[in-house]
C-alpha positions in Angstrom: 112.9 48.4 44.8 108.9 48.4 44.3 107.7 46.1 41.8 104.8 47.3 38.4 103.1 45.4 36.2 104.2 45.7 32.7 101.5 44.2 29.4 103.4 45.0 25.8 100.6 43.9 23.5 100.9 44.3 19.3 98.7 43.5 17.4 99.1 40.0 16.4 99.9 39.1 20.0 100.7 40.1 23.5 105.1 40.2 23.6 105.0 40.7 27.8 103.3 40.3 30.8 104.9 40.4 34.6 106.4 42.8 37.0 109.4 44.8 36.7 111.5 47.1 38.5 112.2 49.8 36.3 111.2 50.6 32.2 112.9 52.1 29.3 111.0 53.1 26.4 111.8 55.0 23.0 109.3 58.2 23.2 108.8 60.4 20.4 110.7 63.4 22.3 113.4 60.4 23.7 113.7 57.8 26.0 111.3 57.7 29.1 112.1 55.9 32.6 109.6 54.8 34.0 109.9 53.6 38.1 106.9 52.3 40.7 104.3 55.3 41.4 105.0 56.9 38.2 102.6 60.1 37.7 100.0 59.1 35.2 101.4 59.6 31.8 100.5 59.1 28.0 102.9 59.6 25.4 103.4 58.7 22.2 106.3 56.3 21.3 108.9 55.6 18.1 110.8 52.6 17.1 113.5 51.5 19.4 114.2 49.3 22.5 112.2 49.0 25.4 114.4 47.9 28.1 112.7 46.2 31.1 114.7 44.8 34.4 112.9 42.9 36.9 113.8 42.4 40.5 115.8 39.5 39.8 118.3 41.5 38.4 117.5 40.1 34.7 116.9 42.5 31.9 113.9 41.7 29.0 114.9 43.8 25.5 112.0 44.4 23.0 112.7 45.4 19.6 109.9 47.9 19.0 109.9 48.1 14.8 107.2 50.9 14.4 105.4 53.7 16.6 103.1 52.7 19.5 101.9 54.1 22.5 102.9 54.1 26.4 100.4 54.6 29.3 100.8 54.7 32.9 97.9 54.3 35.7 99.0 54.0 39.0 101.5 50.8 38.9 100.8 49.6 36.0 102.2 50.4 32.4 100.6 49.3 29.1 102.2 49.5 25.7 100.5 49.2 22.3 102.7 48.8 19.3 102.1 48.9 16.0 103.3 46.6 13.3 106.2 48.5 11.1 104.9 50.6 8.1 
């Protein structure tokens, strides 16, 4: 499977950086999936779990506690979350 670059930052300090295989992220309108040579997107996200598995077959959870956002560009995703209200 093709490989992205992932960067979860908040706002006290960056949580991930590295590659991955595939995403999952809690969007306002539900969880997105996000794959290599995603369209470009920009969405808005709620508190959840992103869920990110690399290519070694290992899985990375991240407890998002308040809303943030999610953008892709070409391959590679950026998330900035917010601290918890």
């Amino acid at each position: 499977m093709k490989e992205f670059k992932i960067s979860i930052h908040a706002p006290e300090k960056t949580i991930f950086e590295g590659s991955a295989v595939s995403l999952i992220a809690p969007g306002e309108e539900g969880y997105l999936g996000i794959l290599a040579d995603h369209a470009p997107l920009i969405a808005l996200l709620k508190s959840g779990k992103v869920t990110i598995k690399k290519s070694s077959g290992e899985t990375v959870a991240i407890i998002s506690p308040g809303k943030g956002y999610l953008q892709v560009d070409k391959r590679m995703v950026t998330i900035l979350l917010a601290s918890p209200q």
